[in-house]
C-alpha positions, 0 to 999 in steps of 0.5 A: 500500500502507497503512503499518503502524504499531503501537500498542506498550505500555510495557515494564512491562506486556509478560508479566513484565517489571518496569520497568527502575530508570531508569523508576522515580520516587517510591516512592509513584509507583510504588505508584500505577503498580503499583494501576493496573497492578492495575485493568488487568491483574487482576479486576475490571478497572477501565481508567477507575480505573487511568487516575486513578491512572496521572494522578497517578504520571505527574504525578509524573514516572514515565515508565512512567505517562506512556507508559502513559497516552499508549498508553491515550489513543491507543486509548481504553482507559479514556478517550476516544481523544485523540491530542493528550491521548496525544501530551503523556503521551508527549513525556516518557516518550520524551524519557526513553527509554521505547520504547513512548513513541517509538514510539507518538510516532512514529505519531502524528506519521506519522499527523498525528493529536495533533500535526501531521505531521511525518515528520521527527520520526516518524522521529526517534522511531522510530530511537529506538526502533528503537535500543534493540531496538524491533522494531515501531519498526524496521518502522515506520522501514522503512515511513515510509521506503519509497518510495511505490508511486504517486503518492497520499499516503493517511496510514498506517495504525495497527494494534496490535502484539497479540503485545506486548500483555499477554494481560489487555489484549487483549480 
């Protein structure tokens, strides 16, 4: 049986829900961080657009700009996919404490994809995300723990968690 993880997108994007404080950085980060959402999110969209200004809030050290990237990296959204691109956006969002970031850290490093495989650390990430309440890193953890079925090892499988996508996000 395949193992699934899902791809989870950062907390400022779920329906609603602004960032907690601790996420937010600069004043001006965060206006950055807010246009982009603008360019994801509204009409016109624009992902590539959203991405260049997303680089420059992250580069500011916002973690919801970082983890926002590193989820865009992981599944092409407005750049090419590159796990290794997603995996150095995400190390510090999760490294603050942004869920979305663990948890996406977390398949990556079950997948081996970006960053080597490390199982160790996949399931550092996931526990920490899972921690906080993060139900899809709690299934993931579940998953990357259970005992393998039969004797091949086939890498897990990705699949995104579209229930926690924001509905603009989704097509």
């Amino acid at each position: 049986m395949k193992r699934r993880h899902a791809l989870v997108l950062p907390a400022g994007l779920l329906v609603g829900l602004p960032l907690p404080p601790a996420a937010r950085a600069t004043d001006a980060a965060q206006t950055l961080y807010d246009r982009a959402l603008a360019l994801l999110c509204g009409r016109p969209r624009d992902p590539q657009a959203a991405a260049t200004l997303l680089e420059q809030a992250a580069a500011q050290d916002h973690r919801g700009a970082q983890s926002l990237l590193g989820w865009m990296a992981m599944s092409g959204t407005g750049m090419p996919r590159d796990d290794a691109r997603a995996a150095r956006w995400l190390r510090p969002a999760a490294a603050a404490g942004d869920t979305a970031a663990q948890n996406n850290l977390g398949v990556l490093y079950a997948l081996g994809s970006g960053v080597p495989h490390d199982h160790a650390q996949a399931e550092r990430w996931f526990r920490a995300a899972a921690a906080q309440g993060a139900e899809d890193a709690a299934d993931n953890l579940r998953e990357l723990l259970r005992p393998a079925t039969s004797g091949a090892s086939a890498p897990p499988a990705t699949r995104a968690s579209r229930s926690r996508l924001h509905p603009a996000l989704l097509a």
